[in-house]
N, C-alpha and C positions, 0 to 999 in steps of 0.2 A: 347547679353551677350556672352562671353566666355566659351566655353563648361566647361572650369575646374571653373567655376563662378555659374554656375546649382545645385539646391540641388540634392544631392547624393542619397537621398532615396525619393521612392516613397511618397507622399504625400497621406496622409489618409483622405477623406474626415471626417468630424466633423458629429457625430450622429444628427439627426432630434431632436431638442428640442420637448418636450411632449408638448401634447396640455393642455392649460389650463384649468384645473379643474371648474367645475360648481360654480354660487355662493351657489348654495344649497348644494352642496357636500361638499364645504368649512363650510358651517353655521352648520352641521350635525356633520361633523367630529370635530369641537370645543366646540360646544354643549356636546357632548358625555363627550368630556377631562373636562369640566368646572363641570358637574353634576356628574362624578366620584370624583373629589376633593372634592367636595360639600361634596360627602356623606362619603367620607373617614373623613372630617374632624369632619364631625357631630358627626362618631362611637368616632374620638378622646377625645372629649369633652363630652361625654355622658359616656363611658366607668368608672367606677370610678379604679378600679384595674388594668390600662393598665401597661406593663412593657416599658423598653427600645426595645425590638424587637417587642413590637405592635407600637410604636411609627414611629419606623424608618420604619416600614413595610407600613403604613399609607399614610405616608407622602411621601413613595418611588415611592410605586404601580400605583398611579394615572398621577403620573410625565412621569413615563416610559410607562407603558403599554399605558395609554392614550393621551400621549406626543407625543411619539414617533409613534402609531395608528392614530394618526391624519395628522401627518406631511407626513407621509407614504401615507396617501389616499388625501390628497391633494398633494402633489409633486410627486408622481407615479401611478394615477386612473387606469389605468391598471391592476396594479397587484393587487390583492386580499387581500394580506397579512395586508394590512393596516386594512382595515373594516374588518377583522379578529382578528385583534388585540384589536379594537375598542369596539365588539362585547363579547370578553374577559373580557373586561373593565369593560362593564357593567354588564358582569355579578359578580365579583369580586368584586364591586360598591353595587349591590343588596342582595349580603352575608354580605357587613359588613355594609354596610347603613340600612337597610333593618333590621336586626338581630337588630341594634343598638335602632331605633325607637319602635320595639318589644320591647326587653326590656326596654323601658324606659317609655311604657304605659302599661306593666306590673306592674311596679315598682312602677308606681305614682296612680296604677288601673284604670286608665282609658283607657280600655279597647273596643276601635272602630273597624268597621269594615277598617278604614286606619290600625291599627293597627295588624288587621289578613292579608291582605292582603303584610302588610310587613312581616310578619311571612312566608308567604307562597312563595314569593319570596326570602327570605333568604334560604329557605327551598328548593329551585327549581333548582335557578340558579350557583351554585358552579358546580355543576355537568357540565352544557355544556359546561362554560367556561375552566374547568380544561382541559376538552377535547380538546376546539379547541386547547388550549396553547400545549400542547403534542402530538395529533394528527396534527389535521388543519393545523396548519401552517406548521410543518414539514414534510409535505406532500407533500405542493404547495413549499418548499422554493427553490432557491430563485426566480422561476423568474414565480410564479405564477400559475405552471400547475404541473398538476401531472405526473408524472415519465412514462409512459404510461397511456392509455385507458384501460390494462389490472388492474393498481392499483384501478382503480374505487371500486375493491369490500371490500380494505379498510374502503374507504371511508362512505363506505355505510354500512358495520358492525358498525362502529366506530356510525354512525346515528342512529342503531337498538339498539345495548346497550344503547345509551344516553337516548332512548327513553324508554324501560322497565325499567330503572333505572329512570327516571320521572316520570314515572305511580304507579310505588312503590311508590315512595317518596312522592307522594301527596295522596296516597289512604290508606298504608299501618299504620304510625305512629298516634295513639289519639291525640297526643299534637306537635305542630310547632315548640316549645321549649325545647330541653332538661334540665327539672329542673324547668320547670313554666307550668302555669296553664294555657295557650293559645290553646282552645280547635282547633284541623281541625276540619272544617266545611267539609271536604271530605271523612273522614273518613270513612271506611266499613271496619266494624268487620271482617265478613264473610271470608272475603277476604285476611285477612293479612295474615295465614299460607302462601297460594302461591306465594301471590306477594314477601315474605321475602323471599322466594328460587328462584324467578324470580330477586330477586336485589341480591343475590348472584350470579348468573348463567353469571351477566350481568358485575359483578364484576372480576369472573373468565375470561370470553372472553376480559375483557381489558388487560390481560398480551399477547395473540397471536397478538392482534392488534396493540401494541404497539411495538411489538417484528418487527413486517411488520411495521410499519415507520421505527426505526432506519436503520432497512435493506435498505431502501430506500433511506436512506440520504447516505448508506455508498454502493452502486451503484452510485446512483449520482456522488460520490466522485471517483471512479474509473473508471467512463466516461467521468467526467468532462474535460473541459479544463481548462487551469490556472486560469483564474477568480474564474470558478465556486468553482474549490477548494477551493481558497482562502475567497472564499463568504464563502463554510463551515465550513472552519477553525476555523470563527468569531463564528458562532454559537455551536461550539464543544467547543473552550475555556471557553464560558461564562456556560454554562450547564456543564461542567467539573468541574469549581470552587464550583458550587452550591451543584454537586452531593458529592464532597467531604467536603465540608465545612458541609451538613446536613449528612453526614454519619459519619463524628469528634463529632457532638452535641448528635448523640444515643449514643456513646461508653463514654463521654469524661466527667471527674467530676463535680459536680453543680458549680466549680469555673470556670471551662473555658467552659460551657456549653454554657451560656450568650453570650459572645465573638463571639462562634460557628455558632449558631445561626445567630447571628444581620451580622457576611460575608456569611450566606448562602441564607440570604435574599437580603443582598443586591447583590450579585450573582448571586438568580435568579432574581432580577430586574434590570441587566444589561442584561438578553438575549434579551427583545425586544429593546435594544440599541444596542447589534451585531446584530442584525435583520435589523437593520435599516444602518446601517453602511453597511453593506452586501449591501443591495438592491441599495443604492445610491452609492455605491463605493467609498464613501467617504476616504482617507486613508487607502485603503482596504489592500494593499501588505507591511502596517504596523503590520499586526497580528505575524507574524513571528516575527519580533523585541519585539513586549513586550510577548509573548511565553519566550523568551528567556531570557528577563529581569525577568519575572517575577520566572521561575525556576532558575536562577543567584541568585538575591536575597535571595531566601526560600534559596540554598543551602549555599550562604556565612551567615546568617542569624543564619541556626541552626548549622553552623561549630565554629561559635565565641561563641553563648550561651554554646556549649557544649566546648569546651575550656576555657572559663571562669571560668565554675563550677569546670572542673579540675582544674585549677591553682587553686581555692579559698577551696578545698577541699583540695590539697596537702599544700599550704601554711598555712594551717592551721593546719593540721594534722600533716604529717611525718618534717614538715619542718617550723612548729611553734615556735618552741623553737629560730631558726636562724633568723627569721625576727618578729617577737615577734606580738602580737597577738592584738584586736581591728580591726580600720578600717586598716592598712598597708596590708594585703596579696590583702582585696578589691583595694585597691589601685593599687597596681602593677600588679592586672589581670587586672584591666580597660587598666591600660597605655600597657599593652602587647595586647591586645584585639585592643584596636586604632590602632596600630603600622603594625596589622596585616592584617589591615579590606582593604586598598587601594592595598597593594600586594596581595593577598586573592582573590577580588574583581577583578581585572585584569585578573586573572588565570583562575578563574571561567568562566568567561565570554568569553574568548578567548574560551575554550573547550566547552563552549554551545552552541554559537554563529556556533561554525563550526557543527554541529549537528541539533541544527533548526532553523538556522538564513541565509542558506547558500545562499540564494540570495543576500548579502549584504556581504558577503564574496566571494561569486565568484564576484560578482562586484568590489569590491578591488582588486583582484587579477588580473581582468582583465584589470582592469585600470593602475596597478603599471606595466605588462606586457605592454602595448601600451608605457607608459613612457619609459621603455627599448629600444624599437625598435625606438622609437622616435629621439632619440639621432644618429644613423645612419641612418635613410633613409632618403635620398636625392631626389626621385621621388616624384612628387609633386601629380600624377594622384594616385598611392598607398597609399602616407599618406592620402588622402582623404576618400578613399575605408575604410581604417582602422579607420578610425576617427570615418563615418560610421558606422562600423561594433562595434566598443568597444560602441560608446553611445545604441546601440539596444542593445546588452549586457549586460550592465552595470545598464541601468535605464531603460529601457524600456518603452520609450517615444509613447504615441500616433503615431507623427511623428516629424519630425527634417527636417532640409535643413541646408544648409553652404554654404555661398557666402564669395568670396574674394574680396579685395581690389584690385581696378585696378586704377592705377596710370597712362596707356595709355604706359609702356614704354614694 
């Protein structure tokens, strides 16, 4: 072949596909996702007072958390994160499955020792899974190890509070239930002054520990190489929405509470879907683009609702008499509102886009700059070079090659 016939860039071998997962690993990890449904659906149907956000919370949590915890420890055994998630599941599984069975052998009084024993699981397990989900996993993310050997002693507080906050919780409360008559069988009198200040003490130490993960994720992120960041990116967005979605539901009046709510849930149950998305790479240097849609949006969103009200406050008011009153002023702020929303919408997104989207703006740029120089260069060994050097730019391909046409002449 023809030197100028050679691909141009070095050729990147193809990463080692992962060894296949156990059948037991597989049978474990779907088990897990099938018995969280199970129980989420049993609280469904059992619950007589559920609203819209136990609903959608229900029917979210098992899909995601153990959806995506399964598919994670079967398509990546290596990393932890999976059976972390998995391990969340169930325990999230045991709070509301768990709780659900209590009461509803409270209710009907039949009152078994299956009965206590859900009680006491409901009563047990919120606690380690809250943690892995906030600690655990963002600890190991993404690629399964913790940030050094020196972080261990996170890890290991984060294990000592789970634990005195267990021993509280099963030794300190007379009843499993708050509100019913489901005695612990664990109970010790004696005992609950301390343990009640040992479950506060245990309480206090998760705001430092918590304080040492984020620290960790945002090191990570300033060691990181481009993956990695973009690995975190995933999971800052998705914890981002949630954080602010349930900090709109404290402040926000009982009409848009609901609303508030039902996107902060399903917010937090897209983080183990950037979790997962993260880990596999799947579409991973897409997070930048919908960052950008999604603040585009919000801002052409609340720029038209708040123009609208204008127009339909003024056409109404100082300028009622002129275009006369009923539905016409709604009228003519819709039709001004449409007229506005594609130019609007344009403008937006050009100034966001170059803000946090600029991968895909410097790659336009870089690409309409190749087209320029296109048009005059006559060297067939530099257009190459450049051809080259704009696609590593531009898309950032694994690898690439380029072979010409030989026609023998």
């Amino acid at each position: 072949m023809p030197e100028r016939q050679r691909p141009t860039m070095r050729a990147v071998r193809p990463p080692e596909a992962p060894a296949a997962p156990s059948r037991l690993r597989v049978v474990v990890a779907l088990s897990i996702a099938a018995v969280a449904t199970v129980a989420f659906g049993f609280a469904l149907v059992v619950w007589e007072d559920r609203t819209v956000v136990d609903v959608v919370s229900y029917v979210a949590m098992p899909l995601t958390f153990g959806g995506v915890g399964a598919y994670l420890t079967i398509r990546v055994p290596a990393n932890p994160i999976g059976p972390l998630l998995l391990a969340a599941t169930l325990g999230f599984a045991a709070l509301v499955g768990g709780g659900a069975f209590a009461w509803y052998g409270v209710g009907t009084g039949e009152i078994t020792t299956a009965t206590t024993i859900a009680g006491m699981l409901a009563n047990l397990m919120f606690i380690p899974a809250l943690v892995i989900v906030l600690v655990g996993v963002p600890l190991v993310f993404p690629d399964g190890r913790l940030l050094s050997p020196r972080w261990r002693w996170v890890a290991g507080a984060a294990i000592l509070a789970v634990g005195v906050a267990e021993v509280a919780a099963a030794f300190r409360l007379p009843v499993l239930l708050e509100g019913q008559s489901l005695a612990n069988p664990l109970y010790v009198e004696a005992a609950a002054g301390w343990l009640s200040d040992a479950d506060r003490l245990s309480s206090i130490a998760a705001i430092p520990i918590f304080a040492a993960t984020v620290a960790s994720l945002v090191l990570r992120y300033r060691r990181g190489d481009d993956i990695q960041r973009h690995q975190l990116r995933w999971l800052a967005a998705a914890v981002s929405v949630a954080v602010v979605a349930w900090s709109i539901s404290f402040f926000a009046p009982l009409v848009g509470r609901s609303s508030a709510e039902i996107v902060g849930l399903l917010a937090l149950n897209m983080i183990p879907v950037a979790i997962g998305v993260a880990i596999v790479r799947y579409r991973l240097y897409e997070i930048d683009r919908i960052i950008s849609r999604s603040i585009s949006y919000g801002l052409v969103t609340a720029t038209l609702v708040a123009t609208y009200l204008a127009l339909v406050l003024v056409l109404q008011g100082p300028l009622g008499d002129l275009v006369g009153g009923g539905t016409i002023p709604v009228a003519i702020s819709t039709l001004v509102v449409a007229a506005l929303f594609q130019p609007l919408r344009h403008r937006v997104q050009h100034v966001v886009d170059r803000r946090f989207d600029r991968a895909r703006v410097d790659g336009e740029r870089t690409i309409d700059a190749f087209s320029e120089r296109l048009r005059d260069e006559v060297d067939i060994d530099a257009l190459v070079r450049d051809l080259g050097l704009t696609i590593d730019q531009a898309v950032r391909p694994a690898r690439h090659g380029l072979w010409l046409r030989n026609d023998g002449r």
